[in-house]
VMD Tcl script that draws the C-alpha trace (Angstrom):
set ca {
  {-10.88 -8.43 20.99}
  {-10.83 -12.15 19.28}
  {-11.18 -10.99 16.05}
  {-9.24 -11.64 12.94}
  {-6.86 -8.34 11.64}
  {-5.43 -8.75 8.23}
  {-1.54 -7.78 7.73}
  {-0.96 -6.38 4.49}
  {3.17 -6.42 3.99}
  {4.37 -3.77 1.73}
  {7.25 -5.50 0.05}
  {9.35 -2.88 -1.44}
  {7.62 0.27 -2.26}
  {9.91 2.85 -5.06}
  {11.47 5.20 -2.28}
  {14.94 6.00 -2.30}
  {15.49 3.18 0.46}
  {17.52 0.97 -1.65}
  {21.02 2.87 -0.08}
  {19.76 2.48 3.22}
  {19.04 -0.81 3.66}
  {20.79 -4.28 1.69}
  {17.36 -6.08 2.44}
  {15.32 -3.96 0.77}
  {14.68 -6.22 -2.33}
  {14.89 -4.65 -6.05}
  {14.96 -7.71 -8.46}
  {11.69 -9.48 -9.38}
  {12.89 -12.75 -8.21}
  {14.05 -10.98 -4.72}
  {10.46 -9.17 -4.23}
  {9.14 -11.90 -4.93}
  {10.68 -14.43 -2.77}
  {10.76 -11.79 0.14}
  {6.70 -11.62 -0.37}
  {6.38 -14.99 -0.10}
  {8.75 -15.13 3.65}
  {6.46 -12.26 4.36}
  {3.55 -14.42 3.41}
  {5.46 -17.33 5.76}
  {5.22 -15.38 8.50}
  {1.58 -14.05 8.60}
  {0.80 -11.58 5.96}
  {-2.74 -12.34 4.08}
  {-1.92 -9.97 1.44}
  {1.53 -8.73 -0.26}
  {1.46 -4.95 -1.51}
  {4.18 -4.79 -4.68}
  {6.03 -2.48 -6.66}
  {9.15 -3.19 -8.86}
  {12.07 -1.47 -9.36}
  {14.46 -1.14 -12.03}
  {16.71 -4.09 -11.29}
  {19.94 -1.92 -12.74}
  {19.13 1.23 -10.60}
  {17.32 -0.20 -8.00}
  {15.21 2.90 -9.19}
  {10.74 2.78 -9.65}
  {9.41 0.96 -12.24}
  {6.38 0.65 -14.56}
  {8.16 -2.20 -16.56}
  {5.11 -4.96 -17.38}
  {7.76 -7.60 -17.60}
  {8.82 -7.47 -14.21}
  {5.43 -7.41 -13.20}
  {5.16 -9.91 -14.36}
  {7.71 -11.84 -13.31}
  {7.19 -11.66 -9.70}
  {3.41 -12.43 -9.76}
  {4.19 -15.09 -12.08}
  {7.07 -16.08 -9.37}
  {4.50 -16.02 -6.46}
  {1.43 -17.45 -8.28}
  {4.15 -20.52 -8.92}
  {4.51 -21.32 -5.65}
  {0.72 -22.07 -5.32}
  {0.34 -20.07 -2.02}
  {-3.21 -18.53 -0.91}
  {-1.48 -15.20 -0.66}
  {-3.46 -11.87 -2.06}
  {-1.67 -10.18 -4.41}
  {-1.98 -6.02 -4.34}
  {-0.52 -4.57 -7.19}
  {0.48 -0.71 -7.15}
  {-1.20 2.11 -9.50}
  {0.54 4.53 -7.56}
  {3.71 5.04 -9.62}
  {3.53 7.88 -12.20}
  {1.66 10.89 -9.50}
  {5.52 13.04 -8.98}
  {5.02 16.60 -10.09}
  {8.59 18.90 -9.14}
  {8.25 22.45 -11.14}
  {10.97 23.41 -13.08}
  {13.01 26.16 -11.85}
  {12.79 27.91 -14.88}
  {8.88 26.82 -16.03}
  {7.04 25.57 -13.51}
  {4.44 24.15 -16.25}
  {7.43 21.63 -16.81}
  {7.69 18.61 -14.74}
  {11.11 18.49 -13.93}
  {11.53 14.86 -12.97}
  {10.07 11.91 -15.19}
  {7.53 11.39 -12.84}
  {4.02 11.45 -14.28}
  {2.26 8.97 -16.63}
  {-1.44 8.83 -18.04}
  {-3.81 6.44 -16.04}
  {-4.10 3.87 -18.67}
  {0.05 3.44 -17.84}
  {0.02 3.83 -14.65}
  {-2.76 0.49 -14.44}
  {-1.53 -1.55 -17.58}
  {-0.02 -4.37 -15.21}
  {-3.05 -4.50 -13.13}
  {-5.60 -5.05 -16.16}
  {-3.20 -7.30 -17.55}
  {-2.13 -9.27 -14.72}
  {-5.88 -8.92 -12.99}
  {-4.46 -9.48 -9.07}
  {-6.95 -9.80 -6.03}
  {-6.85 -6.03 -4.94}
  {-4.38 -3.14 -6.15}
  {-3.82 0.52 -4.18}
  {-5.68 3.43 -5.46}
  {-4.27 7.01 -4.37}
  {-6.71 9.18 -3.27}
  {-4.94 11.75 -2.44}
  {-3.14 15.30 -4.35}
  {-0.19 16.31 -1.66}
  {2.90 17.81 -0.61}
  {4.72 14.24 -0.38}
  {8.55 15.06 0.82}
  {9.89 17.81 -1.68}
  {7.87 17.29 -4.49}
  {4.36 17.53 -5.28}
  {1.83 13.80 -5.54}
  {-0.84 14.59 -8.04}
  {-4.04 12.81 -8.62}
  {-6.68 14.38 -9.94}
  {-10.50 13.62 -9.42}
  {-10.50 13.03 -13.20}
  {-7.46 10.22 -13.02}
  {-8.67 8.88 -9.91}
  {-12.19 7.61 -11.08}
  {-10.74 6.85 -14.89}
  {-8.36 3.90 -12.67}
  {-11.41 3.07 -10.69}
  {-13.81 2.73 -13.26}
  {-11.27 -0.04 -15.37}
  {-10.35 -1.97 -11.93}
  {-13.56 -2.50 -11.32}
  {-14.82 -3.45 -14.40}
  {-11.40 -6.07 -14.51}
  {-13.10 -7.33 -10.73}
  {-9.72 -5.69 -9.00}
  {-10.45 -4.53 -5.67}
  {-9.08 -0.47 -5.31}
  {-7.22 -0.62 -1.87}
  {-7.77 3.20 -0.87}
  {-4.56 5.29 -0.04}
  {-5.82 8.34 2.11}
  {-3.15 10.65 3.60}
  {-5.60 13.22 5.19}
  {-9.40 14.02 5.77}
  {-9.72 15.65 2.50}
  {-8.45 12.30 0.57}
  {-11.46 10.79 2.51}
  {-14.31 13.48 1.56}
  {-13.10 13.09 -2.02}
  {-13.22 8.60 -1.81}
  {-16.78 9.22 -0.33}
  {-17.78 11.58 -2.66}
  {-16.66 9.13 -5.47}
  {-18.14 5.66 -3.98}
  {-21.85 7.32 -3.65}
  {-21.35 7.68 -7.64}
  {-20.70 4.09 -7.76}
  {-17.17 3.65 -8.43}
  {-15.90 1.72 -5.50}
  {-17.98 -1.50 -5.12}
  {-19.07 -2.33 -1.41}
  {-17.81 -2.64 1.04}
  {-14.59 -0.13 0.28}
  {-11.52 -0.64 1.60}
  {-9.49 1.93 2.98}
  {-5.60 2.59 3.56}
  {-5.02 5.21 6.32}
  {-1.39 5.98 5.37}
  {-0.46 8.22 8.30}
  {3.35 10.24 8.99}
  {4.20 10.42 5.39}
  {5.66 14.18 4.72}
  {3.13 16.19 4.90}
  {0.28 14.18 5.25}
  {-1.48 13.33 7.90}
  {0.86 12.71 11.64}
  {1.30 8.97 12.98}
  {-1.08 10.20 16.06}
  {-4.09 8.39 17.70}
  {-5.82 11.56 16.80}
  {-4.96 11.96 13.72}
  {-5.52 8.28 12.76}
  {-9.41 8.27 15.12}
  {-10.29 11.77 13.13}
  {-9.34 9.84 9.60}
  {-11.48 6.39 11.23}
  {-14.12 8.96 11.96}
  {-14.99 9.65 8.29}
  {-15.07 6.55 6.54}
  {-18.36 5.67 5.12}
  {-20.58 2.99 7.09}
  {-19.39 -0.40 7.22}
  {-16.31 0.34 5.66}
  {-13.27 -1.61 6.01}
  {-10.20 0.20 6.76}
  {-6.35 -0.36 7.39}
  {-3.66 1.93 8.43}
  {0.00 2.09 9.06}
  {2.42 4.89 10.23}
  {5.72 5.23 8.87}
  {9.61 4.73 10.51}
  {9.57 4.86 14.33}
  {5.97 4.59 14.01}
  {5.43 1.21 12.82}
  {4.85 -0.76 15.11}
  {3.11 1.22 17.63}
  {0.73 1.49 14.62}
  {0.16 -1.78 14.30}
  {-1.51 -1.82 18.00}
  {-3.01 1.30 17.33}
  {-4.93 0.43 14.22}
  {-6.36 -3.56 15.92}
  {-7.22 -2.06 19.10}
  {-9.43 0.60 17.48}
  {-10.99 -1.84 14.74}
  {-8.62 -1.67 12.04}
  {-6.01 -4.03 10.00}
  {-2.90 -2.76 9.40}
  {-0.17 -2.92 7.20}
  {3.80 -3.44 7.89}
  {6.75 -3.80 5.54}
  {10.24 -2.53 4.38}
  {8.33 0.18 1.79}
  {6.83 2.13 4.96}
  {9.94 1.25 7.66}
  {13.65 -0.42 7.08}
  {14.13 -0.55 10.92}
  {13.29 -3.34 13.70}
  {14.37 -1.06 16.59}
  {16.90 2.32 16.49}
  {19.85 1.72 14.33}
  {18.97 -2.23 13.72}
  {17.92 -2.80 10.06}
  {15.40 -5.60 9.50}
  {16.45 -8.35 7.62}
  {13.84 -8.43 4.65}
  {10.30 -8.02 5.29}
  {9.19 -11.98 7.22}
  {10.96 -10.72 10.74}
  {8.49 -7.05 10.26}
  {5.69 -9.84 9.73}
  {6.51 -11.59 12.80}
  {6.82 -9.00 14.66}
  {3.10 -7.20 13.68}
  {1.72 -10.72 14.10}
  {3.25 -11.12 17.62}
  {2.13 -7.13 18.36}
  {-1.50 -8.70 17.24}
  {-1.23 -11.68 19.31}
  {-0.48 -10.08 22.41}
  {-3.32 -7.89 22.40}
  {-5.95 -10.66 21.46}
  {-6.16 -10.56 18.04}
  {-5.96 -13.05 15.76}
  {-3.93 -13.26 12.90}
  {-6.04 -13.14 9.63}
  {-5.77 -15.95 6.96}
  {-5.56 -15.07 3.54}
  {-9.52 -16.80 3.36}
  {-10.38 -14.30 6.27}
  {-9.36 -12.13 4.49}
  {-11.30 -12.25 1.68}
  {-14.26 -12.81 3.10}
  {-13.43 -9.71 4.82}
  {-12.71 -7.37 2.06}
  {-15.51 -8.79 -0.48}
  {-13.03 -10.31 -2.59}
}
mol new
graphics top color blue
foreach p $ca { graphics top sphere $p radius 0.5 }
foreach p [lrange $ca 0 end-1] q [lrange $ca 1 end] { graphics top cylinder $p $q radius 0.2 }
display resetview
């Protein structure tokens, strides 16, 4: 199996996670140094989000953007940046009218991708996918999905994309034969988010199953799931992705300390099976980039 397997680390994410875990970093300067451990440790590509540094709360905010790819493009790494659209897709009905979105949780396309077309990184994440996600609702519609797609692509961003179920795929294929997605696509198989798809080898072969020829694909499984993911996903062809926004734990009850020892760890998991840990110039010979 002497093949090289990307690891994507997924810095931060804009859960609620901040409470749980100290290391989960929320300033730009702290996501951006904990990208670049992750980076340290074997991760081709860095998935970000920022956060609110007062709140520790989600964040659209351009400036901080900007601040921590500025930080990380400093430090003259080969590291591939993968900026988030996915912020802006919560939907909880009001009590009272349900046409009312009673959180402040959904924002146009064009502001939901403003960093990305400003910032132009390597690849950002693309959510395929309308869902129960937890207790509220995760709404992308056909409409939004391809208006992202068409920009990115026309800005030469490479759409990483988030499926959470077999429908999420039929509706990516459907989309790439009109020509959005340039080739070859790339695929995040985002499995035991609630209630999307389980962290199962069945789940994740049926999802693998479905992907359009030649395809390149990724998947992780959140919280006690991680890192029997990881083996999951290299053994049956894919890369896979670790990092605090999908897991805050090394083992039961032991918090990791930042995202570089969840690196390690995925690139040991890789190791041990025969795999070899991708380069970030692997890597993008891989994905097209």
């Amino acid at each position: 199996m002497s093949r090289p397997v990307i690891i994507s680390c997924a810095v931060t994410g804009s859960g609620d996670t901040t409470g749980q875990s100290r290391f989960v970093p929320i300033t730009p300067e702290q996501i951006a140094d904990d990208a670049l451990a992750a980076h340290a440790a074997g991760a081709a590509v860095v998935h970000l989000h920022v956060r609110n540094p007062a709140t520790g709360g989600p964040s659209r905010d351009l400036a901080l953007y900007r601040a921590v790819v500025d930080r990380i493009r400093a430090a003259k790494t080969e590291v591939i940046i993968n900026l988030t659209t996915g912020i802006g897709a919560r939907f909880s009905p009001d009590a009272q009218n349900p046409n009312h979105n009673a959180s402040n949780g959904m924002a146009s396309p064009a502001d939901r991708m403003t960093h990305v077309l400003d910032l132009r990184p390597e690849i950002c994440s693309l959510d395929v996918a309308t869902m129960n996600f937890g207790k509220h609702a995760f709404v992308n519609t056909p409409d939004h999905i391809a208006e992202i797609a068409a920009a990115v692509r026309a800005a030469g961003v490479k759409p990483e994309l988030e499926v959470f179920d077999l429908g999420h795929i039929a509706l990516a294929k459907s989309l790439y034969a009109k020509g959005l997605f340039a080739f070859p696509p790339f695929f995040q198989l985002c499995l035991g988010v609630p209630w999307g798809a389980p962290a199962t080898t069945e789940a994740m072969l049926a999802m693998r199953a479905m992907l359009p020829p030649n395809a390149n694909w990724s998947c992780f499984g959140v919280g006690a799931q991680h890192f029997p993911t990881v083996a999951m996903a290299a053994v049956n062809g894919g890369h896979v992705r670790v990092g605090l926004e999908d897991n805050l734990y090394m083992s039961k009850g032991v918090l990791a300390e930042g995202n570089a020892p969840v690196v390690a760890r995925a690139a040991r998991i890789l190791r041990e099976i025969g795999a070899e840990v991708a380069t970030p110039a692997q890597a993008r010979q891989i994905l097209g980039l």
